[in-house]
N, C-alpha and C positions, 0 to 999 in steps of 0.2 A: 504494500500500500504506500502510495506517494506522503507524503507529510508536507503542507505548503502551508510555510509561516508568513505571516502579515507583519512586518515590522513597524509597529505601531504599537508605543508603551504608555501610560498614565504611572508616570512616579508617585512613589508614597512620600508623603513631608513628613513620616514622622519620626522623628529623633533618637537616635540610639543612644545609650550608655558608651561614654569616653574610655579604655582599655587602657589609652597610651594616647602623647598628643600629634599622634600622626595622622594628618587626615588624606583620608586614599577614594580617590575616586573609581568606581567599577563601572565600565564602558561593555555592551553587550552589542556585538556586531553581527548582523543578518548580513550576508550576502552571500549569493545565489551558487550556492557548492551541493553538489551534486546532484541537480538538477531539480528542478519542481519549483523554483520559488518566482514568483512571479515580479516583475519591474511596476510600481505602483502608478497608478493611474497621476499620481503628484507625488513628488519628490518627500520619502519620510524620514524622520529623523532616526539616529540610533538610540537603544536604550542609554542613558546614564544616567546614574545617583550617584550620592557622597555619601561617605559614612566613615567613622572615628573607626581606627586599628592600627596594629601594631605594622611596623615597616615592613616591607614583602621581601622573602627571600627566596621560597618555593611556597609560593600559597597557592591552595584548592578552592576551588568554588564549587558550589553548589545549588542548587535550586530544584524546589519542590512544589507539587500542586497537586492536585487533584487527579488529576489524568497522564502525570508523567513526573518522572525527575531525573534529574540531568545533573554532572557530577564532571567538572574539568582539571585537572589534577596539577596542571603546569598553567596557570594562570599569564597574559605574558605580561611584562610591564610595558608599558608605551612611554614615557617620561610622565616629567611632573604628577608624580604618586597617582598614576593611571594605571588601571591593571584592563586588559582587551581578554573577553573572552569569546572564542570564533565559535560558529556552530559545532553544537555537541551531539552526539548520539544520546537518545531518551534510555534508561533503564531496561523500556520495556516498549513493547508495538502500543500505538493505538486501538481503539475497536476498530475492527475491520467494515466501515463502515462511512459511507460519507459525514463530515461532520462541518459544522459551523458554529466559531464562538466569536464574539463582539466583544471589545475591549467595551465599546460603549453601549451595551447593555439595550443595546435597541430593539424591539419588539420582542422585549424580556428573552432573548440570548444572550447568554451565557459570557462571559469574558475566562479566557485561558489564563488563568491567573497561578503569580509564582512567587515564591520567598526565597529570599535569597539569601548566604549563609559562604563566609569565609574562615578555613583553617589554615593557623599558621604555624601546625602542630601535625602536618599528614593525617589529619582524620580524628586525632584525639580529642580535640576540643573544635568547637563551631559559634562565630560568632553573628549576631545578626546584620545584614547590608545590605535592606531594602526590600521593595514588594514591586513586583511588573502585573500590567495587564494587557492580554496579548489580541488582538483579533489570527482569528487560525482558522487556516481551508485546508481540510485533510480529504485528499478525493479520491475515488475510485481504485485508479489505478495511475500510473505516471502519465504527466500529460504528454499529448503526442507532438512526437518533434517529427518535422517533415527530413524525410532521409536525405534533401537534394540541397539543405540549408538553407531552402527558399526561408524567407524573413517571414516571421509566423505575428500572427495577432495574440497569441497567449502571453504578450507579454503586459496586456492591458489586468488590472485588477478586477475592474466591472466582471471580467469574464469568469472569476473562481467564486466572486459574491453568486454572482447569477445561480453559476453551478451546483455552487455547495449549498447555498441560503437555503435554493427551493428544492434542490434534492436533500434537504438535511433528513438522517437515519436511512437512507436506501442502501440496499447492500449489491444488488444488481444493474448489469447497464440496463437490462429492459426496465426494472424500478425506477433508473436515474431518468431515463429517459421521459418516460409517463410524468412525471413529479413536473420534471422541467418544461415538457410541452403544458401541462395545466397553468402553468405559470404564464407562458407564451398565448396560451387562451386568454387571459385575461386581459388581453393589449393595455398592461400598465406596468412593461418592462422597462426599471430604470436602473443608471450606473449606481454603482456604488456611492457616489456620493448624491442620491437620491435625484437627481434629475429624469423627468421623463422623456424614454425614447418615442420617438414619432415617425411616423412614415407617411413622406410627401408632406409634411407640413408646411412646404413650398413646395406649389405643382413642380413648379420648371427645374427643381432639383435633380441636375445631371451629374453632379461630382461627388454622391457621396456611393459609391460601389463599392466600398472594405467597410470591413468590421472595424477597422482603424477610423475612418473617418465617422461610419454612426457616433461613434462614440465620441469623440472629439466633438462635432457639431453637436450632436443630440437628434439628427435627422437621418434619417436614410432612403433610398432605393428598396426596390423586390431584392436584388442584387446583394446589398449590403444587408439585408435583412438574412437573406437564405445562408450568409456567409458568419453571419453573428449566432444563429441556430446552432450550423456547424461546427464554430469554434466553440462555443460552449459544451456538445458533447465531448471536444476534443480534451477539453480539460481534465477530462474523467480515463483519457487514455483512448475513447471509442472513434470508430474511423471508417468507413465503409467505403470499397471504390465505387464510381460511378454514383455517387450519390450528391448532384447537383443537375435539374433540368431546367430547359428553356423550353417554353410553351406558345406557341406561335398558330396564324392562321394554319390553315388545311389549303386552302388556294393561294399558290403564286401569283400573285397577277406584275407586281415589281419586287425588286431586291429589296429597294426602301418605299419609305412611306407608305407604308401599310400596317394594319393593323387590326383590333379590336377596341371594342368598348365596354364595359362593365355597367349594369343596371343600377340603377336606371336613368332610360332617355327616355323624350315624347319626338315623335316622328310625326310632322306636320304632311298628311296626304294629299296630294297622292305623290308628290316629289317630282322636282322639275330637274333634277340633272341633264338629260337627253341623253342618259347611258342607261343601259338593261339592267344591269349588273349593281350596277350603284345609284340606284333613281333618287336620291334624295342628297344634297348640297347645301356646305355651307362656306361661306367668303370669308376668305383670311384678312386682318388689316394689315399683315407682314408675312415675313415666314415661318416666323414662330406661333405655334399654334398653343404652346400652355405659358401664362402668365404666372404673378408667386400666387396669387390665388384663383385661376379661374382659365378662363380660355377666349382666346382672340379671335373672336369670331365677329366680321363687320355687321353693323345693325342692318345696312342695306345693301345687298336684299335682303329680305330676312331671313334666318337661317333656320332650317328645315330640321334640323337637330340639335335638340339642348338637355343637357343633362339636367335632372329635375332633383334626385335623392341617390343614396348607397343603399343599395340593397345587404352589404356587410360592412361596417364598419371595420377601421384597421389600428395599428399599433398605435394610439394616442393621439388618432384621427379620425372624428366621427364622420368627416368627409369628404374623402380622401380622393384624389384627380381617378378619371376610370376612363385615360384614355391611353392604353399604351403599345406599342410594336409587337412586346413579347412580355413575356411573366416568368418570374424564376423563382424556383422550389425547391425545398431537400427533397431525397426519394431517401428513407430510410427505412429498412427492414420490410419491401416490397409495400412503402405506402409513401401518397405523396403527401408532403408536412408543409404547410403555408405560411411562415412566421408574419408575413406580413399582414394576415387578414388575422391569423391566432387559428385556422383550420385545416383540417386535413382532407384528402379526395381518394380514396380509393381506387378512381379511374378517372380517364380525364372528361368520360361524362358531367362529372360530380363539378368540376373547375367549367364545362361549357354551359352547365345552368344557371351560371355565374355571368353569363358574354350575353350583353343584350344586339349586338351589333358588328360590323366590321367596317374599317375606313381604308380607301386609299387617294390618294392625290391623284388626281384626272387633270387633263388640258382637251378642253373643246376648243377651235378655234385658237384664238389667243386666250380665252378665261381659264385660269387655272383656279380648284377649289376643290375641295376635302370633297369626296364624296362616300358616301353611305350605305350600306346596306342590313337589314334585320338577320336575324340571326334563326335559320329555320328550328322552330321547336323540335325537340329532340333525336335531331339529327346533328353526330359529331365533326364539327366545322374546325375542330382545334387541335394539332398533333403537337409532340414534339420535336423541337429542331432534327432536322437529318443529318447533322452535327453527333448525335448522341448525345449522352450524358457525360457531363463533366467532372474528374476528381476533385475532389476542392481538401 
């Protein structure tokens, strides 16, 4: 089982008994040895506390708590009556078991709390020097590192609160998994330091495709959504190939500009396009067709399609744009997982009675304008890329 510590301590102020008048500072350094610990979403400090003892010559340290204690024997000095003690092995394993504790006691978890304790006696005598309180992600299994050293997203924090918060007590990835999609149901996933994430909370958001930038921004794409899912099983160790799809029309008609639309729309009859295929049109006032909230559609003529409502609400967006090229999804353990709506599809029926419609860019003459077409009731309009599925 991985062990992944949050270096993040709340010192204790309170005063020990003087032994001797040397006063020795004990410095407790986290970093990232032998894998699993993660780079924090903001820069954290290291533990220190003071406390009154005798001058170091081989002193031991110690620390104890509840669910482990840790015991350094060669303490080292750093100068100025500083003793550094590096990550230590525990006594004993953790539960074998996902686990979450909060230094800051939030939504009454737990703080990985410890006492500290130096001898300057190899073990015969122990003196007190201080109390920590830890935030701690202990996951699954070691998180997965990509073999090819491609630069991973696990180095974000959000992504072990995510993992471990909502999967806290699972012992299995199919438990981890279930735990943590319920969470993803509830489209009120936020980082760790409580901001909520949203999808499309600017239609016209194109740049945010990594789980690196959701989280930085606080906004995302399908893209960054299915890639945020992702890395969060990864953190538990879990990894499937082929488990990223793009979902796109069923008819070619161009490379670009084309697309679907998601319900709902009102389609004003009978549609004047003067195409078969797409009888109903609407006029651009540029090229761009999605604004930060809404869509550029010129009033005159008027436009023959408007979005009216969301048939599903999305990640911290009850309104979310529902006009896109293509739609991207995890496929895990033969099902398709939709972070961004918070559902899952079965088959891609389930995702086409989602599709009120289809768009592509037409030129009649010299007008060029979006044109439209209804989405035949339950007949599947919608495949996956012939691309395949992507490893992610």
């Amino acid at each position: 089982m991985a062990q992944v510590f949050r270096p993040v301590s709340k010192q204790s102020n309170r005063r020990r008994q003087s032994i001797s008048t040397y006063h020795l500072s004990l410095i407790v350094y986290h970093s990232p040895r032998k894998g699993g610990h993660p780079n924090t979403d903001a820069a954290a400090p290291d533990t220190s506390f003071h406390f009154q003892g005798c001058r170091p010559g081989t002193v031991w340290v110690r620390a104890q708590g509840n669910h482990a204690s840790f015991l350094e024997k060669n303490a080292t000095p750093v100068g100025g009556g500083k003793l550094a003690v590096f990550p230590t092995e525990a006594d004993a394993p953790l539960a074998n078991m996902i686990q979450y504790y909060d230094k800051d006691e939030r939504e009454n978890f737990q703080p990985f709390a410890l006492t500290w304790e130096v001898s300057y006696d190899s073990g015969d005598s122990w003196h007190p020097a201080g109390e920590t309180r830890h935030t701690l992600y202990v996951t699954l299994d070691r998180p997965y590192t990509d073999p090819n050293g491609i630069a991973s997203a696990l180095s974000h924090e959000s992504l072990y609160y995510i993992a471990c918060r909502w999967a806290n007590g699972e012992t299995t990835v199919a438990g981890a998994i279930a735990a943590i999609w319920r969470h993803f149901a509830t489209l009120a996933v936020k980082r760790v330091d409580g901001t909520l994430l949203t999808y499309y909370n600017k239609y016209n958001n194109v740049n945010s495709g990594t789980t690196q930038s959701l989280l930085a921004t606080g906004d995302g794409t399908c893209v960054a959504w299915t890639k945020l899912f992702l890395d969060v099983l990864k953190v538990h160790g879990y990894r499937t190939s082929g488990n990223h799809a793009t979902i796109v029309p069923a008819k070619t008609i161009s490379v670009h500009d084309q697309g679907f639309i998601l319900k709902n729309w009102a389609f004003t009859e009978p549609g004047t396009s003067g195409t078969q295929l797409y009888p109903y049109r609407n006029f651009l006032n540029s090229s761009t067709v999605l604004l930060d909230d809404g869509y550029n559609w010129r009033s005159t003529p008027t436009p023959e399609v408007n979005y009216t409502s969301s048939i599903v609400p999305a990640q911290g967006n009850a309104k979310p744009p529902a006009y896109f090229e293509n739609h991207q999804v995890a496929f895990v353990n033969g099902q398709y997982y939709d972070p961004s709506y918070g559902t899952t599809y079965t088959s891609l029926l389930d995702f086409n009675a989602m599709v009120e419609g289809f768009f592509c860019a037409i030129k009649v003459g010299d007008a060029i304008f979006v044109g439209f077409r209804k989405n035949n009731s339950g007949t599947l309009e919608i495949k996956e890329d012939d691309k395949g599925r992507n490893n992610y």
